[in-house]
PDB file as gemmi writes it, atoms N, CA and C in Angstrom:
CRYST1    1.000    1.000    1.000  90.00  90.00  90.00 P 1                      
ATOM      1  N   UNK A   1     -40.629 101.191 -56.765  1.00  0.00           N  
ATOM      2  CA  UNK A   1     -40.649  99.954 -56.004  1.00  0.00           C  
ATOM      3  C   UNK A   1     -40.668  98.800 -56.984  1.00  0.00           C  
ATOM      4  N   UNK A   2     -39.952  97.888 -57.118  1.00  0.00           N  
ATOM      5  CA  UNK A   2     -39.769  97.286 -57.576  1.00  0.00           C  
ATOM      6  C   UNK A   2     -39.810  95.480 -56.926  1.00  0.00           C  
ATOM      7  N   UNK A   3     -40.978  95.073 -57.451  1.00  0.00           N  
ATOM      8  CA  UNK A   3     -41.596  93.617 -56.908  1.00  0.00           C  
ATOM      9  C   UNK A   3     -41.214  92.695 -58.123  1.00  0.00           C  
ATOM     10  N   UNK A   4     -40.596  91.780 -57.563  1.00  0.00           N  
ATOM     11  CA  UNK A   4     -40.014  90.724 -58.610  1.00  0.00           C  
ATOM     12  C   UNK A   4     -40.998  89.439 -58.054  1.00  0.00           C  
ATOM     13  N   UNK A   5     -41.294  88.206 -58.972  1.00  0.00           N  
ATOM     14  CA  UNK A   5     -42.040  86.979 -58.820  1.00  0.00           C  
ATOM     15  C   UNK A   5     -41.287  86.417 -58.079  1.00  0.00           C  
ATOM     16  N   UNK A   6     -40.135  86.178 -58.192  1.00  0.00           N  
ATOM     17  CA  UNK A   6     -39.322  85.466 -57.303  1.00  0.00           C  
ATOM     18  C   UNK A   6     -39.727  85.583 -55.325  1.00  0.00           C  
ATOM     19  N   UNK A   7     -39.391  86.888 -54.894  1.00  0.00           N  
ATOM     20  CA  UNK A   7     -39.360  87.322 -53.779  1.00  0.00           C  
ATOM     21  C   UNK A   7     -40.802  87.575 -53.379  1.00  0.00           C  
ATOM     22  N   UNK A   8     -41.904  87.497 -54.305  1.00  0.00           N  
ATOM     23  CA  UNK A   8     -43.148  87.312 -54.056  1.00  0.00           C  
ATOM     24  C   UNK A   8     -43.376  86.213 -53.121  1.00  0.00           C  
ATOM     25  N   UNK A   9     -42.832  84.858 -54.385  1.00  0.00           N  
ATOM     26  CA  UNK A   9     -43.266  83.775 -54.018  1.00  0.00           C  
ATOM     27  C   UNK A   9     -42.816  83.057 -52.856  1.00  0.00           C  
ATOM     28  N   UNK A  10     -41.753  83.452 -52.383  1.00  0.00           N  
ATOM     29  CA  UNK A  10     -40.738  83.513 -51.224  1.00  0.00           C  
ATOM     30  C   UNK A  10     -41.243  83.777 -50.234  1.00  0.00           C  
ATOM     31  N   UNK A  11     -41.561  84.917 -50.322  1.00  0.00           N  
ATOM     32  CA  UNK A  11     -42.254  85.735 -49.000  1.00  0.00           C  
ATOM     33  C   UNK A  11     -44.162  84.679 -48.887  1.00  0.00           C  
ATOM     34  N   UNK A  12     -44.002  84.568 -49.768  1.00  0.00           N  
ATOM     35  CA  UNK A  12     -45.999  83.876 -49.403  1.00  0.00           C  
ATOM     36  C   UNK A  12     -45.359  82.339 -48.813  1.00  0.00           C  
ATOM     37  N   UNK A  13     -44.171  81.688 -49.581  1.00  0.00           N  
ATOM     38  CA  UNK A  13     -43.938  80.241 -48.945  1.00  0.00           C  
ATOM     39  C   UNK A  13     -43.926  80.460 -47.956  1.00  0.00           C  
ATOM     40  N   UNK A  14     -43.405  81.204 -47.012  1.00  0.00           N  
ATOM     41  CA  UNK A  14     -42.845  81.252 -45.756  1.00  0.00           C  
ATOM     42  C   UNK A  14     -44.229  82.019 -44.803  1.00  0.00           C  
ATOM     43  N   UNK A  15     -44.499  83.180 -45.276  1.00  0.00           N  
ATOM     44  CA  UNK A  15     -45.922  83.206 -44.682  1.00  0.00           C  
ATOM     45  C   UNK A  15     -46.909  81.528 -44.780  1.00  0.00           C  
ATOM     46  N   UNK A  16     -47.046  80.835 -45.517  1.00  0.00           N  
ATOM     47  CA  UNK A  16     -47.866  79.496 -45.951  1.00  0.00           C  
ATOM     48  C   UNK A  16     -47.350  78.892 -44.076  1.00  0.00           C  
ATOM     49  N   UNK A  17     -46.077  78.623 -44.228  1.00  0.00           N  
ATOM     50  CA  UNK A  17     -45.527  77.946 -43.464  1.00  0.00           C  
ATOM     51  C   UNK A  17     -45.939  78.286 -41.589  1.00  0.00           C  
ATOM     52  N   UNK A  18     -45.949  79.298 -41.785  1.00  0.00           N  
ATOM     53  CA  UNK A  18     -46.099  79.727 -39.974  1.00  0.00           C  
ATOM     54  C   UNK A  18     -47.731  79.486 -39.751  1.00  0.00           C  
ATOM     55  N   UNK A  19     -48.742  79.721 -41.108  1.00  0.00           N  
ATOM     56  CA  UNK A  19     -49.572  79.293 -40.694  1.00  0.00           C  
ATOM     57  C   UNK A  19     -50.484  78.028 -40.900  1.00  0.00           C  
ATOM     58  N   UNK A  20     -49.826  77.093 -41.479  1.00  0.00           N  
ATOM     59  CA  UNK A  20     -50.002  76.000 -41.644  1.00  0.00           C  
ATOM     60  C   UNK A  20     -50.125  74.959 -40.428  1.00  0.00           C  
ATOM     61  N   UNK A  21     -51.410  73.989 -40.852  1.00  0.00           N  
ATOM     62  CA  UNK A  21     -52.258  73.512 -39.637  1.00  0.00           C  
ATOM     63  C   UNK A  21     -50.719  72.089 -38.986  1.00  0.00           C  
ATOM     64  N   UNK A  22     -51.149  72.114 -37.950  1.00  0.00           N  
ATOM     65  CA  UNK A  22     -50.721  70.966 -37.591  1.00  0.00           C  
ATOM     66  C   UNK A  22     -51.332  69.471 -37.723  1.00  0.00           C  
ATOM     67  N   UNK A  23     -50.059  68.477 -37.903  1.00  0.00           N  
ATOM     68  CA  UNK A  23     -50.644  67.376 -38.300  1.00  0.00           C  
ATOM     69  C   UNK A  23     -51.559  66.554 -37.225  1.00  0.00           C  
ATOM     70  N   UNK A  24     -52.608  66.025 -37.468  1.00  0.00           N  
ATOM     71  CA  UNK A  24     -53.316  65.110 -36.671  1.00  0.00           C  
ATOM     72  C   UNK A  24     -53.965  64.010 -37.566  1.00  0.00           C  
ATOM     73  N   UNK A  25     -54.432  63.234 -36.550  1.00  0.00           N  
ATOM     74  CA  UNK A  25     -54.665  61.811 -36.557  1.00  0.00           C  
ATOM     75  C   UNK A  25     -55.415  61.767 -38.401  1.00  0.00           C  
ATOM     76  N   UNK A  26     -55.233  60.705 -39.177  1.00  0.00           N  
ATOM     77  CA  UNK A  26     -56.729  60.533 -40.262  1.00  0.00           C  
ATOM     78  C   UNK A  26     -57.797  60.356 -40.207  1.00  0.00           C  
ATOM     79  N   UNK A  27     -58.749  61.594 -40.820  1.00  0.00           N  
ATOM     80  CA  UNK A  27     -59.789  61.441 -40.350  1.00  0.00           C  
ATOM     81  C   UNK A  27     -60.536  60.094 -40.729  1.00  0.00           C  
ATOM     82  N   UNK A  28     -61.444  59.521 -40.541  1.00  0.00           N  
ATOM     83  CA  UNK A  28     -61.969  58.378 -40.733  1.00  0.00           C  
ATOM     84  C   UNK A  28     -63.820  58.905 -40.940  1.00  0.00           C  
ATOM     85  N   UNK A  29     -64.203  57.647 -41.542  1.00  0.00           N  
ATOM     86  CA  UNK A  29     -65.664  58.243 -42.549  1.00  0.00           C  
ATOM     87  C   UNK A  29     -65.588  59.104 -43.455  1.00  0.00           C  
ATOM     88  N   UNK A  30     -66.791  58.845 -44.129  1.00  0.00           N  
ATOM     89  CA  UNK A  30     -66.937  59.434 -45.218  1.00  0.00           C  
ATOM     90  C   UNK A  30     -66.723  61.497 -45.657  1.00  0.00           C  
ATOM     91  N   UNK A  31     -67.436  61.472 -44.599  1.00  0.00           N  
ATOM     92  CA  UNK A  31     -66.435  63.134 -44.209  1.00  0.00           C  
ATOM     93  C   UNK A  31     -65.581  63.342 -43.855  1.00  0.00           C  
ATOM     94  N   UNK A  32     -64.890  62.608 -42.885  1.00  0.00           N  
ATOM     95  CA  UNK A  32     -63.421  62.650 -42.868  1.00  0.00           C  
ATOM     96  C   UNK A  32     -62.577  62.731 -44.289  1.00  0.00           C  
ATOM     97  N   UNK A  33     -62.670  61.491 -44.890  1.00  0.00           N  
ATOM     98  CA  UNK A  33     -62.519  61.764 -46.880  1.00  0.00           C  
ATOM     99  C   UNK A  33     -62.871  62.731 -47.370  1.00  0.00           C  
ATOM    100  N   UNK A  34     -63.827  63.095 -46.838  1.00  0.00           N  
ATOM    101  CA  UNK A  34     -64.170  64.446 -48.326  1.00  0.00           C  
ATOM    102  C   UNK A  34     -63.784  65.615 -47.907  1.00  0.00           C  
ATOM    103  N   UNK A  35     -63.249  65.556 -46.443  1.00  0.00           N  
ATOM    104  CA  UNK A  35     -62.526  67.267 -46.132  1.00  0.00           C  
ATOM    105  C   UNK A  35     -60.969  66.729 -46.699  1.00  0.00           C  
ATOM    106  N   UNK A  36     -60.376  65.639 -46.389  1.00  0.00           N  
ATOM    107  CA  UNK A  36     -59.005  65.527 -46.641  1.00  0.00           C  
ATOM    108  C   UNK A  36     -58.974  65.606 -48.305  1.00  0.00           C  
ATOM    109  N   UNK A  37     -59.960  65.173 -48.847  1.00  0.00           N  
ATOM    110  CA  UNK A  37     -59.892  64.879 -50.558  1.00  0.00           C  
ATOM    111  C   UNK A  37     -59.956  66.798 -50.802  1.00  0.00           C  
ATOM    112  N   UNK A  38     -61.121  67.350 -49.637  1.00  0.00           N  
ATOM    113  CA  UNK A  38     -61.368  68.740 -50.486  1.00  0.00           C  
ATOM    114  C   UNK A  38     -59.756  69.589 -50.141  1.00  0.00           C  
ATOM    115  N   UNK A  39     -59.067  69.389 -48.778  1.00  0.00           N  
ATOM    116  CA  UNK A  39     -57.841  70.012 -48.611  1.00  0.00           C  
ATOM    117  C   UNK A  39     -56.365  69.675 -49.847  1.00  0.00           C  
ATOM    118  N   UNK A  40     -56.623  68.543 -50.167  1.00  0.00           N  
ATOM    119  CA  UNK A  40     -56.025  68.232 -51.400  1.00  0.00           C  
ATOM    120  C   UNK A  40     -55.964  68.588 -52.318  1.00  0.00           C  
ATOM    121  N   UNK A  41     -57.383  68.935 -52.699  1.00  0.00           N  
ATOM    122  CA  UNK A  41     -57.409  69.490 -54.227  1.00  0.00           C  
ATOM    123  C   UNK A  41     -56.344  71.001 -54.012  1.00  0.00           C  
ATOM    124  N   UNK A  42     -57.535  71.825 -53.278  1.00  0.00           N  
ATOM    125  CA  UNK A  42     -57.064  73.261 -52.937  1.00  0.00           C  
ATOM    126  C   UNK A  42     -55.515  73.155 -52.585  1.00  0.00           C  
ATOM    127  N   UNK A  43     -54.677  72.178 -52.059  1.00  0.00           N  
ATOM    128  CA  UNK A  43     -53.529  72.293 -51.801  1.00  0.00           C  
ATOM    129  C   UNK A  43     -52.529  72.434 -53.298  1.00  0.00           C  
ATOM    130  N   UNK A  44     -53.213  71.380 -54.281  1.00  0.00           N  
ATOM    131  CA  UNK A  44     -52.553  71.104 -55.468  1.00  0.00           C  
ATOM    132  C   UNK A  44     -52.901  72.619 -56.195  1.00  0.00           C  
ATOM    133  N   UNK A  45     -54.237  72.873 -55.995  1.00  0.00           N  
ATOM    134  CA  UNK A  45     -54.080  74.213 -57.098  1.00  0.00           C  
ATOM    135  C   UNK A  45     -53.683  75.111 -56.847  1.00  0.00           C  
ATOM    136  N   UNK A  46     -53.689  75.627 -55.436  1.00  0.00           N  
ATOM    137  CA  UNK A  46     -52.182  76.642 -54.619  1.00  0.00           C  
ATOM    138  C   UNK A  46     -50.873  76.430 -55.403  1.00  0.00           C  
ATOM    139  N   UNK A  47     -50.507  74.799 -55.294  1.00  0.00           N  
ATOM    140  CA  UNK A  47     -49.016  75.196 -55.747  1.00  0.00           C  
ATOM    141  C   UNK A  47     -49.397  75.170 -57.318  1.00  0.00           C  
ATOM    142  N   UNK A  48     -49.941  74.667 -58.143  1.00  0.00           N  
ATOM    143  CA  UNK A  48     -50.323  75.187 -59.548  1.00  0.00           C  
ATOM    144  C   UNK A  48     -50.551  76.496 -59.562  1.00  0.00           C  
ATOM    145  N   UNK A  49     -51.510  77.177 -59.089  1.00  0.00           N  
ATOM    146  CA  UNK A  49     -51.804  78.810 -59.098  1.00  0.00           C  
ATOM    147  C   UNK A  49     -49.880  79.456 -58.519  1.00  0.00           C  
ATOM    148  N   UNK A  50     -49.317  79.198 -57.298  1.00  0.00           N  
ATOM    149  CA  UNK A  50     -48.001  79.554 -57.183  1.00  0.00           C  
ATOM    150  C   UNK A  50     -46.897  79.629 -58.754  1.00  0.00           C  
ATOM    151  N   UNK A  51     -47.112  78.038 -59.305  1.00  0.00           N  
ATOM    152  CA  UNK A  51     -46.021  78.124 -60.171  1.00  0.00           C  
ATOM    153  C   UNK A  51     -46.385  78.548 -61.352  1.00  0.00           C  
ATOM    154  N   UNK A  52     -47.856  79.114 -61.887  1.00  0.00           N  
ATOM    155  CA  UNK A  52     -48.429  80.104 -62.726  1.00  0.00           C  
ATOM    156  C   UNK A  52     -48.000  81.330 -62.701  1.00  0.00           C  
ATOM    157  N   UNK A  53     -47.593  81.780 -61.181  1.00  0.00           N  
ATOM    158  CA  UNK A  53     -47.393  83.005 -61.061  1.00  0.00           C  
ATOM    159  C   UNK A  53     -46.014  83.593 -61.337  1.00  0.00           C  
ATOM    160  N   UNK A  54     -45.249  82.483 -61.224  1.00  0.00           N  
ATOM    161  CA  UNK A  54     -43.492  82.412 -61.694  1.00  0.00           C  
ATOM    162  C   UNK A  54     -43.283  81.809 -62.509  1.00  0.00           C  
ATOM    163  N   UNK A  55     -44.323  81.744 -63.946  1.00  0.00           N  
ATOM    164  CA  UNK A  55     -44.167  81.145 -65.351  1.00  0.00           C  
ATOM    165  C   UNK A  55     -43.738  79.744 -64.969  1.00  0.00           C  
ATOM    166  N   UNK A  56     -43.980  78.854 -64.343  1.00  0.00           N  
ATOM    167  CA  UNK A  56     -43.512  77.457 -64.065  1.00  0.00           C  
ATOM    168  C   UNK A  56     -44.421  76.451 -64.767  1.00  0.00           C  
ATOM    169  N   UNK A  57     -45.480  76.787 -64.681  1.00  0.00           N  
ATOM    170  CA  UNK A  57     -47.429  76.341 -65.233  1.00  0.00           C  
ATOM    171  C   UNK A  57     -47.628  76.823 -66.561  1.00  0.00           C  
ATOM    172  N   UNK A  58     -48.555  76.043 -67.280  1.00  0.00           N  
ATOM    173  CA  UNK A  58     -49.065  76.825 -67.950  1.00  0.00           C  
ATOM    174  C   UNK A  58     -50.312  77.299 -68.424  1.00  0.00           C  
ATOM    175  N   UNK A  59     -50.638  77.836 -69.055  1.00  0.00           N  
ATOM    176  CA  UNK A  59     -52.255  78.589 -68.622  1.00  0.00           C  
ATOM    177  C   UNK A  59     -53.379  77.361 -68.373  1.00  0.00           C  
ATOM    178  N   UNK A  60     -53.001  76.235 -69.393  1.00  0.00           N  
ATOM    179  CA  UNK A  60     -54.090  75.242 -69.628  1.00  0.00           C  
ATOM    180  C   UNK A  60     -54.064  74.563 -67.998  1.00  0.00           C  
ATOM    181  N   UNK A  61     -53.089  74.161 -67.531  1.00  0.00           N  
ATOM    182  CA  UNK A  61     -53.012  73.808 -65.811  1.00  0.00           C  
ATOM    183  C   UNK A  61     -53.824  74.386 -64.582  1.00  0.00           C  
ATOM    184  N   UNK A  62     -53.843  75.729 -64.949  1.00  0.00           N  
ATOM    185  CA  UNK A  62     -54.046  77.005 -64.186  1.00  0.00           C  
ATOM    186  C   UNK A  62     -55.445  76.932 -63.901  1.00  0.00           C  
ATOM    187  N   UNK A  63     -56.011  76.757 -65.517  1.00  0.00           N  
ATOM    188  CA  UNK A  63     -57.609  76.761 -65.857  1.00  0.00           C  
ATOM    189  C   UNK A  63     -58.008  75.291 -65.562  1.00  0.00           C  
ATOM    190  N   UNK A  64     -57.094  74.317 -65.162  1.00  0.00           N  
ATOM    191  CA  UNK A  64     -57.661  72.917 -65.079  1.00  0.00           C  
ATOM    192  C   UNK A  64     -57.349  72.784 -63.815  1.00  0.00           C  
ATOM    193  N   UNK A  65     -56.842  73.170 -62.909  1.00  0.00           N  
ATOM    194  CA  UNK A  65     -56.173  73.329 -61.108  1.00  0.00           C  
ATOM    195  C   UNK A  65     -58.149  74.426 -60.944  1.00  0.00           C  
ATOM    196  N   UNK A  66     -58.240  75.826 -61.372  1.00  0.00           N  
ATOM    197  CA  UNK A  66     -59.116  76.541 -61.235  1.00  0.00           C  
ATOM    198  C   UNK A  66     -60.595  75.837 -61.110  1.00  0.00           C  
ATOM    199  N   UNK A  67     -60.772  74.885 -62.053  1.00  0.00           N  
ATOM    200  CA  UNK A  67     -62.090  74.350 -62.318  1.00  0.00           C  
ATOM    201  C   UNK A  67     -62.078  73.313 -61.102  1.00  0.00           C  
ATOM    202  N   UNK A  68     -61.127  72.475 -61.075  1.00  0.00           N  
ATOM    203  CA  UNK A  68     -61.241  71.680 -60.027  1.00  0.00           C  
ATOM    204  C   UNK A  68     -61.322  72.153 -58.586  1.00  0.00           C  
ATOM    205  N   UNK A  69     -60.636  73.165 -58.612  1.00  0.00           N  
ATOM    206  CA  UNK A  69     -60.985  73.732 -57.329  1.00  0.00           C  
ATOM    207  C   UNK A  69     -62.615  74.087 -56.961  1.00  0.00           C  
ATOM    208  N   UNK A  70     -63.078  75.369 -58.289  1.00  0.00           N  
ATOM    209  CA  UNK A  70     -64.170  75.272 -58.342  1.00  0.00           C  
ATOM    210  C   UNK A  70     -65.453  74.455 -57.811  1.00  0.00           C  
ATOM    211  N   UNK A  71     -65.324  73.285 -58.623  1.00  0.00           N  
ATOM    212  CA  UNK A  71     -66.051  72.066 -58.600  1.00  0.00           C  
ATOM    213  C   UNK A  71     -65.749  71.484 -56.966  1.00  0.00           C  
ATOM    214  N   UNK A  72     -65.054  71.642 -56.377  1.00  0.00           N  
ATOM    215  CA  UNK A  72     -64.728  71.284 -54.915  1.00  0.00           C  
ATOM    216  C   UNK A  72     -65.444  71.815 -53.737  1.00  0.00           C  
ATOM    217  N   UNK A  73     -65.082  73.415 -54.013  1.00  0.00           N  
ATOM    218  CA  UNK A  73     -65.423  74.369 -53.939  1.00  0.00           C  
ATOM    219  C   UNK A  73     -67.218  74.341 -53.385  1.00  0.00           C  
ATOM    220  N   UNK A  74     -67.716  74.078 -54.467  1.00  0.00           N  
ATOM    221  CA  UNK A  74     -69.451  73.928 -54.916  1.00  0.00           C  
ATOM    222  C   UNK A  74     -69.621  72.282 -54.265  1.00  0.00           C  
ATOM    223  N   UNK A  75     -69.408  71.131 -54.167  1.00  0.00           N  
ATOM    224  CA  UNK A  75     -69.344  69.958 -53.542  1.00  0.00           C  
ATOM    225  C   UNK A  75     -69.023  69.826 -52.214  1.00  0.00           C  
ATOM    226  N   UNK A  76     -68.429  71.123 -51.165  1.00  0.00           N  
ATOM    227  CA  UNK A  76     -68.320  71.586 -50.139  1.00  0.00           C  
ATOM    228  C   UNK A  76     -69.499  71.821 -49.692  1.00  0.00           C  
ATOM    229  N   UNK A  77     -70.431  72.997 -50.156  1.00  0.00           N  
ATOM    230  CA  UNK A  77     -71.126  73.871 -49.921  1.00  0.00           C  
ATOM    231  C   UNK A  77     -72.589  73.369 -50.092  1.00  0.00           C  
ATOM    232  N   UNK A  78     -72.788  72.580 -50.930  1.00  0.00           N  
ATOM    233  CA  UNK A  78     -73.735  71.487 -50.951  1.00  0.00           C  
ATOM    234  C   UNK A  78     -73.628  70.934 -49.884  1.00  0.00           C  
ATOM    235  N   UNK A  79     -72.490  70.517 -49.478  1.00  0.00           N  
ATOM    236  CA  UNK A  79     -72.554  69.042 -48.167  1.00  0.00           C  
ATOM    237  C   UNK A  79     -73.031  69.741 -46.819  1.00  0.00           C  
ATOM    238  N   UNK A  80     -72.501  71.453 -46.811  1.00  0.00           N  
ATOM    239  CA  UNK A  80     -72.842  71.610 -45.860  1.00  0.00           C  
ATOM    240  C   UNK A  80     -74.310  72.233 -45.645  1.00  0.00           C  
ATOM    241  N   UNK A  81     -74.994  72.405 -46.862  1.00  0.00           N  
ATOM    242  CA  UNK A  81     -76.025  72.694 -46.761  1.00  0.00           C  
ATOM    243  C   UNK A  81     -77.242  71.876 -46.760  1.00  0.00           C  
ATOM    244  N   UNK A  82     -76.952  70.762 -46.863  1.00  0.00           N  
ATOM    245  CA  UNK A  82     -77.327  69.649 -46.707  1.00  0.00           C  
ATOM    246  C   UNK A  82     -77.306  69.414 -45.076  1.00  0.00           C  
ATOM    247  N   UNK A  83     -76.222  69.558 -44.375  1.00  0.00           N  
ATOM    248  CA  UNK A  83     -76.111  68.751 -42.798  1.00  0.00           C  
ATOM    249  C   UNK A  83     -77.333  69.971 -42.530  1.00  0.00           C  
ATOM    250  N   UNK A  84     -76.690  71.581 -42.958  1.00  0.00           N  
ATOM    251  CA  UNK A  84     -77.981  72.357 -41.665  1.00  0.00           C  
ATOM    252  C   UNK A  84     -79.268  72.063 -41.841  1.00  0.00           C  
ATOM    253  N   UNK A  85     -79.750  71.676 -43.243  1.00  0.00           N  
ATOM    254  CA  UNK A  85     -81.246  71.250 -43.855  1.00  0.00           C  
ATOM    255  C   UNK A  85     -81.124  70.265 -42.256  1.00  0.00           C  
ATOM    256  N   UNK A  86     -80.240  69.273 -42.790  1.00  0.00           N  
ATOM    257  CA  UNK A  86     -80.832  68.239 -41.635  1.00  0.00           C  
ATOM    258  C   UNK A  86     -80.998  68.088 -40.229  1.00  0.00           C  
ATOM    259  N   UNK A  87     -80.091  69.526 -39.864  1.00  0.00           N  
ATOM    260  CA  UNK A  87     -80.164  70.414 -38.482  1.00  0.00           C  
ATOM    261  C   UNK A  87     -81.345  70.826 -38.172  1.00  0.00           C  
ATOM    262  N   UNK A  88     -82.200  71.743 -38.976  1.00  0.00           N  
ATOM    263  CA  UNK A  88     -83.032  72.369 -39.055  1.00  0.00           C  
ATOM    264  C   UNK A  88     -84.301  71.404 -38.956  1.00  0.00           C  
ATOM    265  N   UNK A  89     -84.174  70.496 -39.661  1.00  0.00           N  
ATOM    266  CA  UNK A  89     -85.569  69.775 -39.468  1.00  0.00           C  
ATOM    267  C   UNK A  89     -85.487  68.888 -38.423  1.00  0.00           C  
ATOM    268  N   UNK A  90     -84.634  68.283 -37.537  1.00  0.00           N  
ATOM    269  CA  UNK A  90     -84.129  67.993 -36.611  1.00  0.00           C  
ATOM    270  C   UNK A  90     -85.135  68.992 -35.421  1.00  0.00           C  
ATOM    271  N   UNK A  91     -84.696  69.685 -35.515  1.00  0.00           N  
ATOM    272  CA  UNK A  91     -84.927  71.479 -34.535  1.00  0.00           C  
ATOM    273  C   UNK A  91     -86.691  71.645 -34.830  1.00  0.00           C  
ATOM    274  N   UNK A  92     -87.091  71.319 -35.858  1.00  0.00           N  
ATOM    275  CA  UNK A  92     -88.440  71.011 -35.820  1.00  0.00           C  
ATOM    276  C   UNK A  92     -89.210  70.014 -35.548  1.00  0.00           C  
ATOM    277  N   UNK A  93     -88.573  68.984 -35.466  1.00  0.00           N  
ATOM    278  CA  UNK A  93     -89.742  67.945 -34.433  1.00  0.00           C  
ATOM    279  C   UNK A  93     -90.051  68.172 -33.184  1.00  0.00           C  
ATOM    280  N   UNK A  94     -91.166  67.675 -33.192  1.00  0.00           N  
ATOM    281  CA  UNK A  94     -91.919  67.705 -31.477  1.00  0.00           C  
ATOM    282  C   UNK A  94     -91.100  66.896 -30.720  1.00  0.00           C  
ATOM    283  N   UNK A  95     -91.169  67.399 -29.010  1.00  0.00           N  
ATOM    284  CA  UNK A  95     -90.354  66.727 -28.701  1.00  0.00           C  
ATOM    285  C   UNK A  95     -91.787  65.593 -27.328  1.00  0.00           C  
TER     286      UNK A  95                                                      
END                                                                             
């Protein structure tokens, strides 16, 4: 069997495509920004990680697309652990 990069990357564009979100309105506030800023990043290092994979990139990109994602990644996960903290203590006051 024989898998070439080319027809890899082909076949994932087109899978990308059918499930790719539909467009709606901009979000507005400060979370609105930081999901569109976090879908951004991850969008850019997809197609960096893509054109890594068909020698297009080069490693130093790969590892600088990777970290940023990373770092996004972790600035996500904070925010949301932050709202349930503030869920949670919410859920503990008297009423």
């Amino acid at each position: 069997m024989d898998i070439r990069a080319s027809l890899a990357a082909q076949s994932y564009a087109g899978a990308r495509n059918a499930t790719a979100p539909q467009p709606q309105a901009e979000p507005t506030g400060a979370a609105g920004r930081a999901a569109t800023g976090f879908a951004e990043t991850l969008a850019r290092a997809e197609t960096t990680a893509r054109a890594a994979m068909t020698g297009d990139a080069d490693p130093h990109a790969l590892v600088q697309a990777l970290a940023e994602t990373e770092l996004a990644i972790q600035t996500a996960v904070t925010m949301r652990n932050k709202v349930v903290e503030a869920y949670q203590e919410i859920l503990r006051m008297p009423v």
